[in-house]
C-alpha positions, 0 to 999 in steps of 0.5 A, spaced: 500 500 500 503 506 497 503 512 502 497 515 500 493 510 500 495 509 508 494 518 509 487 515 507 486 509 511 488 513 517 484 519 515 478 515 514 479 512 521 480 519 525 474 522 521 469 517 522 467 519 529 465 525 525 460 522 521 455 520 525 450 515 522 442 518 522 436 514 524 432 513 517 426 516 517 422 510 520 427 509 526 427 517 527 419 518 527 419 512 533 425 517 536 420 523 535 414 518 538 418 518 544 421 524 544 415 529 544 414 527 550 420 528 554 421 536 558 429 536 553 427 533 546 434 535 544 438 531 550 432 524 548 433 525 540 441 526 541 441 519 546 438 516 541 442 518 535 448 517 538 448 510 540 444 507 534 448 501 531 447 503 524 440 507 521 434 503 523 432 500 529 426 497 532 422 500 539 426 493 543 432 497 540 431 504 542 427 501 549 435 498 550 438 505 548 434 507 554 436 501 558 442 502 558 443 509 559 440 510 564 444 504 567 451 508 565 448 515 567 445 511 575 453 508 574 457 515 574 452 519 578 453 515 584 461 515 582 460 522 583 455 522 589 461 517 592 467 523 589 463 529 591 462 526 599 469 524 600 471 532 599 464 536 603 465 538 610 457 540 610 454 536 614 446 538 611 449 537 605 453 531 607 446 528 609 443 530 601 448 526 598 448 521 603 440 519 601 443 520 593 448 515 594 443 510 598 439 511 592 442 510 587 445 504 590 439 502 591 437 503 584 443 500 581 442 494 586 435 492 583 438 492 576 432 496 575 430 503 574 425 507 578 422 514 578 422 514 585 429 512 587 432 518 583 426 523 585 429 523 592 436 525 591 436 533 592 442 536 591 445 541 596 446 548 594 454 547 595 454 541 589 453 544 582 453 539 578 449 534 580 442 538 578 444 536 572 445 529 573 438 527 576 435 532 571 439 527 565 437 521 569 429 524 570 429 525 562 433 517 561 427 514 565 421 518 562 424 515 556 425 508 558 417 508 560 414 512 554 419 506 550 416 500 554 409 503 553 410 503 546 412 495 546 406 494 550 401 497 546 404 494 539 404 486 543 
C-alpha cells in the first residue's frame, strides 16, 4: 500500500467519529414518538442518535438505548455522589448526598430503574453539578417508560 493510500486509511479512521450515522426516517419518527414527550427533546433525540448501531432500529432497540443509559448515567452519578462526599465538610449537605448515594445504590442494586429512587436525591446548594445529573437521569427514565409503553401497546 503506497503512502497515500495509508494518509487515507488513517484519515478515514480519525474522521469517522465525525460522521455520525442518522436514524432513517422510520427509526427517527419512533425517536420523535418518544421524544415529544420528554421536558429536553434535544438531550432524548441526541441519546438516541448517538448510540444507534447503524440507521434503523426497532422500539426493543431504542427501549435498550434507554436501558442502558440510564444504567451508565445511575453508574457515574453515584461515582460522583461517592467523589463529591469524600471532599464536603457540610454536614446538611453531607446528609443530601448521603440519601443520593443510598439511592442510587439502591437503584443500581435492583438492576432496575425507578422514578422514585432518583426523585429523592436533592442536591445541596454547595454541589453544582449534580442538578444536572438527576435532571439527565429524570429525562433517561421518562424515556425508558414512554419506550416500554410503546412495546406494550404494539404486543
Amino acid at each position: 500500500m503506497g503512502e497515500g493510500a495509508w494518509v487515507l486509511v488513517v484519515g478515514l479512521i480519525v474522521l469517522r467519529p465525525i460522521f455520525v450515522e442518522c436514524a432513517d426516517e422510520r427509526t427517527q419518527k419512533l425517536i420523535d414518538s418518544i421524544c415529544r414527550s420528554m421536558e429536553e427533546y434535544g438531550f432524548c433525540n441526541r441519546t438516541f442518535n448517538d448510540n444507534l448501531n447503524g440507521p434503523s432500529a426497532t422500539i426493543f432497540d431504542l427501549t435498550w438505548i434507554t436501558l442502558d443509559q440510564s444504567l451508565n448515567n445511575a453508574t457515574n452519578t453515584l461515582h460522583f455522589v461517592l467523589q463529591t462526599l469524600q471532599h464536603t465538610t457540610d454536614p446538611s449537605a453531607r446528609i443530601a448526598l448521603e440519601i443520593c448515594e443510598r439511592d442510587f445504590e439502591n437503584m443500581l442494586r435492583a438492576e432496575m430503574i425507578t422514578p422514585r429512587a432518583q426523585g429523592r436525591c436533592v442536591s445541596p446548594d454547595s454541589v453544582t453539578d449534580l442538578p444536572e445529573r438527576n435532571r439527565e437521569m429524570r429525562i433517561l427514565l421518562a424515556m425508558a417508560i414512554v419506550a416500554g409503553n410503546i412495546i406494550t401497546i404494539r404486543l
